[in-house]
Biotite code that builds the C-alpha atoms (Angstrom):
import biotite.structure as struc

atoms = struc.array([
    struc.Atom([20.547, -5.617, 9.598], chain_id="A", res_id=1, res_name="UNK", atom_name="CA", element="C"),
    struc.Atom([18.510, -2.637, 9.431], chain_id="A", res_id=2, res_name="UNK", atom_name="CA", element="C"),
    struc.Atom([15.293, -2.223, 11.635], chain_id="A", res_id=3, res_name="UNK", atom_name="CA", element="C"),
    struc.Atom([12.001, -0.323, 10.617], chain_id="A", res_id=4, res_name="UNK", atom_name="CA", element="C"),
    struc.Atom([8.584, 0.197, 11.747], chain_id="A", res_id=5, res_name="UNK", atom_name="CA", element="C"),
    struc.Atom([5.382, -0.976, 9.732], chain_id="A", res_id=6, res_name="UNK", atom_name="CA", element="C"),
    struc.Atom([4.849, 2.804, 8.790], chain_id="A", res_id=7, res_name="UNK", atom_name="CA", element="C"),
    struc.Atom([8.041, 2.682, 6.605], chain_id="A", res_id=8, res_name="UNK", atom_name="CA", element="C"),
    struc.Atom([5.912, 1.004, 3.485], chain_id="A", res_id=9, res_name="UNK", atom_name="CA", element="C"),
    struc.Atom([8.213, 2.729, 0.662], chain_id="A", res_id=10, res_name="UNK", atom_name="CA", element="C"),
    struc.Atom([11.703, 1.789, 2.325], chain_id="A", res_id=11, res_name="UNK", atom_name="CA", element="C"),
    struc.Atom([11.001, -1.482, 2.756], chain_id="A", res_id=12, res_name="UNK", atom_name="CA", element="C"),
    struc.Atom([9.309, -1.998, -0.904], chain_id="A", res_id=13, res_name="UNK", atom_name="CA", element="C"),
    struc.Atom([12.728, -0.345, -2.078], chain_id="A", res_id=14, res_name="UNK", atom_name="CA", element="C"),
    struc.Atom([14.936, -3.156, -0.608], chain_id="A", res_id=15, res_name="UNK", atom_name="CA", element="C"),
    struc.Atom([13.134, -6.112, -1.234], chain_id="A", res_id=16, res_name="UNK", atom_name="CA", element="C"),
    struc.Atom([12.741, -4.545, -5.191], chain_id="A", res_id=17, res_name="UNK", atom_name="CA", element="C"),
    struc.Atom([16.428, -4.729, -4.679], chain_id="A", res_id=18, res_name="UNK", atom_name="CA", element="C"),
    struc.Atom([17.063, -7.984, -3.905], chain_id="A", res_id=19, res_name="UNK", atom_name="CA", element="C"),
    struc.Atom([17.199, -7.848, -0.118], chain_id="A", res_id=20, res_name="UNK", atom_name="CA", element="C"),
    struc.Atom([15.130, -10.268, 2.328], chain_id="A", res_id=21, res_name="UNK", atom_name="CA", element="C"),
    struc.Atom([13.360, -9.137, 5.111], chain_id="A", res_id=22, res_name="UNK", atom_name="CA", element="C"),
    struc.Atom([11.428, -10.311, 7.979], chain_id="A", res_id=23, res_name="UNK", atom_name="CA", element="C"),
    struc.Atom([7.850, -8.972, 8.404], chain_id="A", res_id=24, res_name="UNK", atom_name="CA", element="C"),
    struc.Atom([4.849, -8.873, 10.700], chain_id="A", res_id=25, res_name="UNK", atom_name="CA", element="C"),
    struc.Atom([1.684, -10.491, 8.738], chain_id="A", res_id=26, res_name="UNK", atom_name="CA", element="C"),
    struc.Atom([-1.673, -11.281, 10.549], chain_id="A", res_id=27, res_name="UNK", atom_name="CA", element="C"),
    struc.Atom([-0.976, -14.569, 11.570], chain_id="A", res_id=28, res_name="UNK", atom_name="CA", element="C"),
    struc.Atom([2.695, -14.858, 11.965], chain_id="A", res_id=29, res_name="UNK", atom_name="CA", element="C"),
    struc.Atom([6.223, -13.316, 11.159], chain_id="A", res_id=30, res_name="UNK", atom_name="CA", element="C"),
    struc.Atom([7.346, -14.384, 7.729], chain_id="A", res_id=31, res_name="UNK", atom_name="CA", element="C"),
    struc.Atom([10.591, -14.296, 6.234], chain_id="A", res_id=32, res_name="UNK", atom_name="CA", element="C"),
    struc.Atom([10.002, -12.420, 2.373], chain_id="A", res_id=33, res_name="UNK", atom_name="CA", element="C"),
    struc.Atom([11.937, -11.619, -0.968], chain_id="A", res_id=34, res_name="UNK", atom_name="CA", element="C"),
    struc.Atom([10.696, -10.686, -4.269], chain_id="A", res_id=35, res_name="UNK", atom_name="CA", element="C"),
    struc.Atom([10.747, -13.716, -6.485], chain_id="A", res_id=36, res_name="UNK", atom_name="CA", element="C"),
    struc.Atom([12.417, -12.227, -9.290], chain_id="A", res_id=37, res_name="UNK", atom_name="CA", element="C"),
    struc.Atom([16.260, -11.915, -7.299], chain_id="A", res_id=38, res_name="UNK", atom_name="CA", element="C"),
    struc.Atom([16.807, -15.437, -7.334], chain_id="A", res_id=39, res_name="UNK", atom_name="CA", element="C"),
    struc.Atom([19.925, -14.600, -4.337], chain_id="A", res_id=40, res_name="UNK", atom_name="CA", element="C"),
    struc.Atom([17.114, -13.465, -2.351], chain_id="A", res_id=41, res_name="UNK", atom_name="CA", element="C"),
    struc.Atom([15.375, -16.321, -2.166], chain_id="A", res_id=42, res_name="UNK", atom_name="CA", element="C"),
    struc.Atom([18.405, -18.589, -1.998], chain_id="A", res_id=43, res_name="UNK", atom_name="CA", element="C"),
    struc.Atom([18.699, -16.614, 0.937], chain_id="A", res_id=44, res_name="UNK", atom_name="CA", element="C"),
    struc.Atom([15.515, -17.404, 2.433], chain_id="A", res_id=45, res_name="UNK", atom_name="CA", element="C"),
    struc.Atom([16.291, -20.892, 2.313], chain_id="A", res_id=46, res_name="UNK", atom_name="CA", element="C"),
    struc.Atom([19.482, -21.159, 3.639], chain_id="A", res_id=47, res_name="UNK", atom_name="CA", element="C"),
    struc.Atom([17.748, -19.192, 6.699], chain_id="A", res_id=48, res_name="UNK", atom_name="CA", element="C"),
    struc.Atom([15.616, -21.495, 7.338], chain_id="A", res_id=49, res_name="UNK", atom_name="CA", element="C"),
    struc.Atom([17.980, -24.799, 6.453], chain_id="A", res_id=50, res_name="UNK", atom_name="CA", element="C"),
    struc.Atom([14.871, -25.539, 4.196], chain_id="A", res_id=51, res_name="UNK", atom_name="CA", element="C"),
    struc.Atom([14.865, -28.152, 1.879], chain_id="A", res_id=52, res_name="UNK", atom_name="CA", element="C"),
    struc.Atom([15.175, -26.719, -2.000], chain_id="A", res_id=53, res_name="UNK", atom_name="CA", element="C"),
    struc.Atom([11.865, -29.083, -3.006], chain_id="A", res_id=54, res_name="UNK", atom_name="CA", element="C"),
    struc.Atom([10.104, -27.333, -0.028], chain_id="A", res_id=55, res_name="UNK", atom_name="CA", element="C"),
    struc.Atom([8.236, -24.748, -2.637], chain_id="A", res_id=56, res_name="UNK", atom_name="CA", element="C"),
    struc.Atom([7.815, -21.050, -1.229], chain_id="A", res_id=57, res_name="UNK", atom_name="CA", element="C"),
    struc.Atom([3.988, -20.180, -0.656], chain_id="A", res_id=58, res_name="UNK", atom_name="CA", element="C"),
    struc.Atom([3.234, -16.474, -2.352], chain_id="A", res_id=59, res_name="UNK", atom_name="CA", element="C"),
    struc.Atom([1.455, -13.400, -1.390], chain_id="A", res_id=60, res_name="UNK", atom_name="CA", element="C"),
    struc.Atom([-0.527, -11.565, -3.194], chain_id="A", res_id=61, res_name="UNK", atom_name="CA", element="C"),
    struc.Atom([-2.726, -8.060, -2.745], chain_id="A", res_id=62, res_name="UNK", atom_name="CA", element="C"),
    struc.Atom([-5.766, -8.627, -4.304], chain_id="A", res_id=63, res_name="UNK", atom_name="CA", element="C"),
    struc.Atom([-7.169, -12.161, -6.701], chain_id="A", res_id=64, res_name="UNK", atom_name="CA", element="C"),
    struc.Atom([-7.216, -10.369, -9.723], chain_id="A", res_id=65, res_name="UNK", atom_name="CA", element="C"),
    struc.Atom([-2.987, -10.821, -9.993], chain_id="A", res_id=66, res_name="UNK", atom_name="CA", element="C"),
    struc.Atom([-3.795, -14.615, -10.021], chain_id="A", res_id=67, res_name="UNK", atom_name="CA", element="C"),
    struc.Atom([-4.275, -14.593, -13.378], chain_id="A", res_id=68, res_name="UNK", atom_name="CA", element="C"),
    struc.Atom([-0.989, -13.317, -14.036], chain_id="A", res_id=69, res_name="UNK", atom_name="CA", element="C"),
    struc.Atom([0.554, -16.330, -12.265], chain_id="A", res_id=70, res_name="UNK", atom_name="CA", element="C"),
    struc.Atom([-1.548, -18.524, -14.643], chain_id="A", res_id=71, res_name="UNK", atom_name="CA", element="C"),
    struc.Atom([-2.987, -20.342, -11.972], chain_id="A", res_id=72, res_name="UNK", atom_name="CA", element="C"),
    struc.Atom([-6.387, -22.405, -12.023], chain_id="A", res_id=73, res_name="UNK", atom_name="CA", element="C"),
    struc.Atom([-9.429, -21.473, -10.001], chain_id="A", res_id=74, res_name="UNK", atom_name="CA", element="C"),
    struc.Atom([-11.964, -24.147, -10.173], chain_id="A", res_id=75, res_name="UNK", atom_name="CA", element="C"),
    struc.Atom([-15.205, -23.860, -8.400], chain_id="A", res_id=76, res_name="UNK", atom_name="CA", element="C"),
    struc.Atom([-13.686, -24.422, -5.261], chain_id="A", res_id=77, res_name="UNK", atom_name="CA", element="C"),
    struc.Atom([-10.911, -21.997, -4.612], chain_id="A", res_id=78, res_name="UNK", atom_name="CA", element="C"),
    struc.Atom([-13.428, -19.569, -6.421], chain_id="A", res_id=79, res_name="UNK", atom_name="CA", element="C"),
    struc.Atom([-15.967, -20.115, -3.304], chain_id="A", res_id=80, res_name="UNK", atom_name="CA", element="C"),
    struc.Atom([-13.181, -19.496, -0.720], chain_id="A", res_id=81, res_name="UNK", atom_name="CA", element="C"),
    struc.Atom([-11.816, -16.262, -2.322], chain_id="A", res_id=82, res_name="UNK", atom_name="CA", element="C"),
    struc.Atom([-15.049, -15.064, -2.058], chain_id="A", res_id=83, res_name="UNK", atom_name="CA", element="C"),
    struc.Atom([-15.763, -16.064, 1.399], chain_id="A", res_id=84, res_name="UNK", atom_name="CA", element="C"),
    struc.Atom([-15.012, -13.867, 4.548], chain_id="A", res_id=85, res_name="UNK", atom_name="CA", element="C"),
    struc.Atom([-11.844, -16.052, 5.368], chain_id="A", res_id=86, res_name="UNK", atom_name="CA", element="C"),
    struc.Atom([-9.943, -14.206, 2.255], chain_id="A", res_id=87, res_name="UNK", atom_name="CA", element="C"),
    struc.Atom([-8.196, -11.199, 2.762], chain_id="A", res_id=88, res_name="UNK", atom_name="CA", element="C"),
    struc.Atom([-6.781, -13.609, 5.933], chain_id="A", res_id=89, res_name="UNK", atom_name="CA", element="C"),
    struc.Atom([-5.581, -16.565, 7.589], chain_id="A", res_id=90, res_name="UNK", atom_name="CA", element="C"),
    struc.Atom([-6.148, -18.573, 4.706], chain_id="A", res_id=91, res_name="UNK", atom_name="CA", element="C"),
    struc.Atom([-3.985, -20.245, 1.882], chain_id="A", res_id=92, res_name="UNK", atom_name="CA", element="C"),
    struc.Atom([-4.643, -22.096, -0.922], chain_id="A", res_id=93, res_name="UNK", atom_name="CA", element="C"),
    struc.Atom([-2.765, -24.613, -2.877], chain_id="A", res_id=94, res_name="UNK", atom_name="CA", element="C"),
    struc.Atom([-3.609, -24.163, -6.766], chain_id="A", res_id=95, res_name="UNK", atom_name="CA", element="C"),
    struc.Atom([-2.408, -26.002, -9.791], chain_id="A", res_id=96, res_name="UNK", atom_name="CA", element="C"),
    struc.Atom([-1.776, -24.490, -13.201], chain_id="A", res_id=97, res_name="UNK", atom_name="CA", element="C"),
    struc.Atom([-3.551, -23.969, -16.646], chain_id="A", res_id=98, res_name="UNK", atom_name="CA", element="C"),
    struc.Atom([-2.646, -25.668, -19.124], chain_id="A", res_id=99, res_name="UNK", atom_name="CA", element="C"),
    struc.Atom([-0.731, -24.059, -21.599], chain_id="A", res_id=100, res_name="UNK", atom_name="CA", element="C"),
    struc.Atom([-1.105, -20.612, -19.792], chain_id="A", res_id=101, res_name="UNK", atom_name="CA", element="C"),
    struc.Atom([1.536, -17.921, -19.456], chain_id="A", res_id=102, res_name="UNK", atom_name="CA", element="C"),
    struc.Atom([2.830, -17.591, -16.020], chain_id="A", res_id=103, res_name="UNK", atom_name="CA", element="C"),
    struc.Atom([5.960, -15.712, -14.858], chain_id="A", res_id=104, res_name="UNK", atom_name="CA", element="C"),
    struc.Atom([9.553, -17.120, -15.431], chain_id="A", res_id=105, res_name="UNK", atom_name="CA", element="C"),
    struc.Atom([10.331, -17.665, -11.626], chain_id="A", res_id=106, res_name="UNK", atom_name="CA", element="C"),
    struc.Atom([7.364, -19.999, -11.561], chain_id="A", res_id=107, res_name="UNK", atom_name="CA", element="C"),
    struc.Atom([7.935, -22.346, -14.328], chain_id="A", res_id=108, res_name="UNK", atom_name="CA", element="C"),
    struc.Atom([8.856, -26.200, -13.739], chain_id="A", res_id=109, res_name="UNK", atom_name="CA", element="C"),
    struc.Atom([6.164, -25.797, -10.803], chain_id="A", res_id=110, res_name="UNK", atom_name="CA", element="C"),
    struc.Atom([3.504, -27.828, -10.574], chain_id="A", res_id=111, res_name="UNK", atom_name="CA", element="C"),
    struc.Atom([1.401, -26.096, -7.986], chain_id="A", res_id=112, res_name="UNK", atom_name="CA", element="C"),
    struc.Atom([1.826, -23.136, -5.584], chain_id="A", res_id=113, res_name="UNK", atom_name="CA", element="C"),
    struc.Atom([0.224, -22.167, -2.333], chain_id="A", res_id=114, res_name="UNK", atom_name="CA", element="C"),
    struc.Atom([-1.199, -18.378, -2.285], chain_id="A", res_id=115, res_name="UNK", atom_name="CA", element="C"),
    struc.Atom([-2.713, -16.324, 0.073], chain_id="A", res_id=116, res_name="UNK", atom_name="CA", element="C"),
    struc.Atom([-3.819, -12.409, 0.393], chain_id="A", res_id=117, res_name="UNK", atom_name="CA", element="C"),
    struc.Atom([-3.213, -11.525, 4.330], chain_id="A", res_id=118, res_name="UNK", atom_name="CA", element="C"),
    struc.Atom([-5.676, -9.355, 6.387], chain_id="A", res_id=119, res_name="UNK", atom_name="CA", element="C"),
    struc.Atom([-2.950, -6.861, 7.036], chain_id="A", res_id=120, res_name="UNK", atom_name="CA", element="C"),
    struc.Atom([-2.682, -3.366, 6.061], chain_id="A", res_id=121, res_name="UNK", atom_name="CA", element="C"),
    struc.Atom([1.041, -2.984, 6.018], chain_id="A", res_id=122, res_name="UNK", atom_name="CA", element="C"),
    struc.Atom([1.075, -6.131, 4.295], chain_id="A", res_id=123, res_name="UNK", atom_name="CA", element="C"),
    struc.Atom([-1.007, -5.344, 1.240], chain_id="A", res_id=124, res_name="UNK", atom_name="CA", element="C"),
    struc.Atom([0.093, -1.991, 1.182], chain_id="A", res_id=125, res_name="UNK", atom_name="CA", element="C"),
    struc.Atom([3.639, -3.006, 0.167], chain_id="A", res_id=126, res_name="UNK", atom_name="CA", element="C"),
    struc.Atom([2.232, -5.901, -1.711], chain_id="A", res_id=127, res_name="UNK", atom_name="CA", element="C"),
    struc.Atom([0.477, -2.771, -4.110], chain_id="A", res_id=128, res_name="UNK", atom_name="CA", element="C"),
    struc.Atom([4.244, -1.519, -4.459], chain_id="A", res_id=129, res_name="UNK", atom_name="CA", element="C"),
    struc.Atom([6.000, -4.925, -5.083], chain_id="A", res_id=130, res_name="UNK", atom_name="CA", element="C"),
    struc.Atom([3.760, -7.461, -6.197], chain_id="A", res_id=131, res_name="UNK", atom_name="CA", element="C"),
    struc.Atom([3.932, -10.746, -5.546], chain_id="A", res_id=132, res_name="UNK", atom_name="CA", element="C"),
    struc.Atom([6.097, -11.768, -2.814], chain_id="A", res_id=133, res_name="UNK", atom_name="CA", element="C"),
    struc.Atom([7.753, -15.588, -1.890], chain_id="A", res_id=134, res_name="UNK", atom_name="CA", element="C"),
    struc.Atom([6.856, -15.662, 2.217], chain_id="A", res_id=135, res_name="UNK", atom_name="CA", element="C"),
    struc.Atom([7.160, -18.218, 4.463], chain_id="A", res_id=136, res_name="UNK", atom_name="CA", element="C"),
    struc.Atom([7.093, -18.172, 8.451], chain_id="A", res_id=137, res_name="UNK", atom_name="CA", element="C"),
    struc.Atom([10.281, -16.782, 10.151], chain_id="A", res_id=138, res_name="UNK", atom_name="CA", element="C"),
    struc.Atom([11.285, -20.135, 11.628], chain_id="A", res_id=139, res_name="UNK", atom_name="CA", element="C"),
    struc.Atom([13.923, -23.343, 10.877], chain_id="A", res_id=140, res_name="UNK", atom_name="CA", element="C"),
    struc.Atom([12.474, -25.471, 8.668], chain_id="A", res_id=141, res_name="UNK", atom_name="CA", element="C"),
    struc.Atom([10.307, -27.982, 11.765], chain_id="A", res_id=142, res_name="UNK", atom_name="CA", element="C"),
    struc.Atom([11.635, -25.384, 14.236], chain_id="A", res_id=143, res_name="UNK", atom_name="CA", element="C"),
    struc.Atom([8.459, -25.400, 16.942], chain_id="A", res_id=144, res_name="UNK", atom_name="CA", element="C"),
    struc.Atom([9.439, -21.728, 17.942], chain_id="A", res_id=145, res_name="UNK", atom_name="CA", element="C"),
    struc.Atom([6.957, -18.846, 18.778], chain_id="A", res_id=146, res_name="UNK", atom_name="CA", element="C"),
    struc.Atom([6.940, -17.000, 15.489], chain_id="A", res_id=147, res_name="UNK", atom_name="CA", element="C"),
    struc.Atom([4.745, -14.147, 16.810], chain_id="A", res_id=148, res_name="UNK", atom_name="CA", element="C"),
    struc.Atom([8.027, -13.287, 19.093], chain_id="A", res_id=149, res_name="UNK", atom_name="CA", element="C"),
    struc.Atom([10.996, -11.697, 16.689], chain_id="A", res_id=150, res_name="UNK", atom_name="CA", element="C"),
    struc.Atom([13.783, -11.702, 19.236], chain_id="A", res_id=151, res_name="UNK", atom_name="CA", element="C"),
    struc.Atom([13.136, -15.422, 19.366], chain_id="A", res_id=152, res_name="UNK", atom_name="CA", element="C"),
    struc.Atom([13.119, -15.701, 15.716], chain_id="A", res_id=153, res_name="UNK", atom_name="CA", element="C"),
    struc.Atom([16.404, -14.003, 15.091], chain_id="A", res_id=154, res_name="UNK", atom_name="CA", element="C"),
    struc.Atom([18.214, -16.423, 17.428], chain_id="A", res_id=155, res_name="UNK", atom_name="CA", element="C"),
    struc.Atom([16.854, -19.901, 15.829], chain_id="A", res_id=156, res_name="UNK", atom_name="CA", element="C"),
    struc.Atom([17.496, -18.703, 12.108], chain_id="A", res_id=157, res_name="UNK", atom_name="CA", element="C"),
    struc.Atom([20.701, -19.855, 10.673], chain_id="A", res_id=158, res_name="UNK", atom_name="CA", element="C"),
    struc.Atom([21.705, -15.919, 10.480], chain_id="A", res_id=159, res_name="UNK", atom_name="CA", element="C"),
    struc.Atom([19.943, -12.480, 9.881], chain_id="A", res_id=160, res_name="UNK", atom_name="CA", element="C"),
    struc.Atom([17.932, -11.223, 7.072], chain_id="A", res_id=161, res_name="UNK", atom_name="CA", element="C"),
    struc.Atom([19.137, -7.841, 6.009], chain_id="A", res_id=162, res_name="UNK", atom_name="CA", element="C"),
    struc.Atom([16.004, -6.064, 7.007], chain_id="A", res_id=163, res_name="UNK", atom_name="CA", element="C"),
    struc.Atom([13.489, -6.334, 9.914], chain_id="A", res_id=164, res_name="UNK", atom_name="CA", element="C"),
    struc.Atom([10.065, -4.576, 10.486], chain_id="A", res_id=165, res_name="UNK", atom_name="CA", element="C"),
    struc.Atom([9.251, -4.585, 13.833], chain_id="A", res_id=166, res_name="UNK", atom_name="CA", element="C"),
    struc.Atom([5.562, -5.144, 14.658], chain_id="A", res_id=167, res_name="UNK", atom_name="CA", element="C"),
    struc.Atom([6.004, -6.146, 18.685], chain_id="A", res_id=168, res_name="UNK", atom_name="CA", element="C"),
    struc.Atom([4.812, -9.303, 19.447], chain_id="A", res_id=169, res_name="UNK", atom_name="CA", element="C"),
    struc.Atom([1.900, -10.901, 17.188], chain_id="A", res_id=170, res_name="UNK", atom_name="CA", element="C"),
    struc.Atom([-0.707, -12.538, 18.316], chain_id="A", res_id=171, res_name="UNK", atom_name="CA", element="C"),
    struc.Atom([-2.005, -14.947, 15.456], chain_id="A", res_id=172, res_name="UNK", atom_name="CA", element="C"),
    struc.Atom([-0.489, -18.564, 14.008], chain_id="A", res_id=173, res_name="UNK", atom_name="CA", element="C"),
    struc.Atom([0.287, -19.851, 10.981], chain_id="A", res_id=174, res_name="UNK", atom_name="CA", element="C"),
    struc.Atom([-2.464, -19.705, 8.281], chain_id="A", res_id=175, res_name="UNK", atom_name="CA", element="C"),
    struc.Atom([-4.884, -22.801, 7.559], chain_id="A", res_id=176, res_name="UNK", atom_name="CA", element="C"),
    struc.Atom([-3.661, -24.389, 4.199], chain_id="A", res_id=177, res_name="UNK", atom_name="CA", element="C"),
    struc.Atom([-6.282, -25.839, 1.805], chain_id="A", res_id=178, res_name="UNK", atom_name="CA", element="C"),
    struc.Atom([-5.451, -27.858, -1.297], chain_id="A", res_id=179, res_name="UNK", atom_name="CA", element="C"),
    struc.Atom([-7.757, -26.771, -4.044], chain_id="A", res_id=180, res_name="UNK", atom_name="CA", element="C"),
    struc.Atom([-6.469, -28.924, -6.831], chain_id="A", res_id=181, res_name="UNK", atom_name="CA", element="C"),
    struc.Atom([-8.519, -31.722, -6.887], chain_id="A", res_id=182, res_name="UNK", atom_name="CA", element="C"),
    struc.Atom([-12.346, -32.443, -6.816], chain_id="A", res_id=183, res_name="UNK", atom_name="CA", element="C"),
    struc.Atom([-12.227, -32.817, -3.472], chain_id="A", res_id=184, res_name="UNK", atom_name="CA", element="C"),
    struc.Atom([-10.081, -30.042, -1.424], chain_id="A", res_id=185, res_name="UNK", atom_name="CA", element="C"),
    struc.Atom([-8.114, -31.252, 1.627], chain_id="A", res_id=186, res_name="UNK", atom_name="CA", element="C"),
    struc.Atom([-7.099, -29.657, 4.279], chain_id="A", res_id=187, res_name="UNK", atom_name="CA", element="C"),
    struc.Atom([-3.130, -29.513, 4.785], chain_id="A", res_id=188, res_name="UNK", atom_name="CA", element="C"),
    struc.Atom([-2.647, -27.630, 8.210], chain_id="A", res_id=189, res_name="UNK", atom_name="CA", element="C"),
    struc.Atom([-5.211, -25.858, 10.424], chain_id="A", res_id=190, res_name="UNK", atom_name="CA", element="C"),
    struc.Atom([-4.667, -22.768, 11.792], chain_id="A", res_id=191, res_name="UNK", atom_name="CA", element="C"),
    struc.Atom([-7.693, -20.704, 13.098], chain_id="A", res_id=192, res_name="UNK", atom_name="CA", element="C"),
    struc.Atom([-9.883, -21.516, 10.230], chain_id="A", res_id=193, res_name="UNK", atom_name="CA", element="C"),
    struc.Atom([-11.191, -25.088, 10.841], chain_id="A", res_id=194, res_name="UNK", atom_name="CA", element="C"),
    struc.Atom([-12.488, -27.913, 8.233], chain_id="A", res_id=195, res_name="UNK", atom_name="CA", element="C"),
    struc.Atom([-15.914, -27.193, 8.838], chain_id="A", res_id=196, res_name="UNK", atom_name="CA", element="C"),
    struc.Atom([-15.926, -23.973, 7.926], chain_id="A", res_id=197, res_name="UNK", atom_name="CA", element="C"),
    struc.Atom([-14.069, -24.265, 5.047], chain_id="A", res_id=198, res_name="UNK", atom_name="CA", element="C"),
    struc.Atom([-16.831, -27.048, 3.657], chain_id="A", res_id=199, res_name="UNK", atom_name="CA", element="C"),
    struc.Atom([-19.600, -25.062, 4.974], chain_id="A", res_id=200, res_name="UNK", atom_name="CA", element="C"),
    struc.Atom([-18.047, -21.918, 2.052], chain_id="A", res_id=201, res_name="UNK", atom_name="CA", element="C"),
    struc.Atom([-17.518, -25.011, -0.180], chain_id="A", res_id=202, res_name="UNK", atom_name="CA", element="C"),
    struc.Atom([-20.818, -26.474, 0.104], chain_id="A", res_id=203, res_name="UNK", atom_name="CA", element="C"),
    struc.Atom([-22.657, -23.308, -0.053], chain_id="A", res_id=204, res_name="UNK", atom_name="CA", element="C"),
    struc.Atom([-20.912, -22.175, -3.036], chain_id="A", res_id=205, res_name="UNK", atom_name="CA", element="C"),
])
C-alpha cells in the first residue's frame, strides 16, 4: 500500500486511471474511491467494505455541468439545492434518470444514483483529472467506526486499498443525503445539513 500526501494530485489521478482504489480525505469523511470504468476496482471496494452488491456506490463529481453526461434528471428540486450554498459540500443527492437519455456504460441497469460535488480542494482537483469517481465512506458496511481517523479505518476494513492519502485526522461526518426523485424530496440521513434547511432552499426556490 503506498502512502501520499493531498499535494500529490497527479500520482494519485494516475493510479486510480489505472484501476487502483484508494482511500482519501474528503470534507466530511474518509472515503474509499475507484474510477468506475475498472470494474476490479470497484469489486474491490466492495469486498472492503463486505458491502452488499445491491448497495449502489454514490458518485463524485467536480462541477454540475458533468451531470448531464450521466443522463441524470434535475427537476426543480435538485436544481434549487445545486444552487444553494450547501453544494460544493456536505450534501448528496439521490437523482433518477431521463428517459431515453444516454448515460455512461458503467451506469446502465441503474435506476437512480446518489451524487455529490465535495467542498474540498484536493478533492475536486483530482476530480478535474479523473472525472467521475464511485466513493463511499472508508468503513464496513454498518461498521459505527470514526471515519475521520485512518489508522482506525485500515484495521476494520476487510484488507488494504492499494493507495492511501493521508490528510491527519478529519474533522467532519458523513454527508446529509436527500432524495430528489419524487415531488416531494426526503431526507435519507442527516449529517450537518438539517431538514429545515434543506426545505427552506426548496421552498425558496
Amino acid at each position: 500500500m503506498q502512502t501520499f500526501t493531498p499535494t500529490q494530485i497527479e500520482p494519485v489521478a494516475a493510479a486510480l486511471l489505472d484501476g487502483k482504489v484508494a482511500i482519501l480525505p474528503t470534507d466530511t469523511v474518509y472515503g474509499l474511491v475507484a474510477a468506475p470504468t475498472h470494474e476490479a476496482a470497484v469489486d474491490r471496494i466492495f469486498e472492503l467494505k463486505n458491502r452488499p452488491r445491491d448497495f449502489n456506490l454514490p458518485i463524485m463529481v467536480a462541477e454540475a455541468g458533468e451531470l448531464h453526461d450521466l443522463g441524470v434528471e434535475i427537476n426543480k428540486h435538485a436544481q434549487a439545492l445545486l444552487d444553494s450554498e450547501y453544494i460544493p459540500g456536505g450534501l448528496t443527492l439521490i437523482l433518477g434518470f431521463k428517459n431515453n437519455a444516454p448515460r455512461p456504460e458503467w451506469l446502465k441497469g441503474r435506476h437512480e444514483v446518489a451524487i455529490r460535488i465535495p467542498n474540498h480542494d484536493f478533492i475536486l482537483k483530482l476530480l478535474s483529472q479523473t472525472g467521475p469517481l464511485l466513493a463511499t465512506s472508508a468503513n464496513r458496511h454498518k461498521s459505527k467506526i470514526n471515519m475521520c481517523i485512518l489508522p482506525e479505518i485500515l484495521k476494520d476494513l476487510h484488507s488494504q486499498p492499494d493507495l492511501v492519502v493521508d490528510g491527519g485526522t478529519l474533522s467532519g461526518r458523513s454527508s446529509t443525503i436527500v432524495n430528489c426523485r419524487y415531488k416531494e424530496i426526503s431526507m435519507e440521513r442527516r449529517g450537518d445539513i438539517t431538514i429545515e434547511q434543506i426545505e427552506e432552499v426548496i421552498n425558496n426556490g
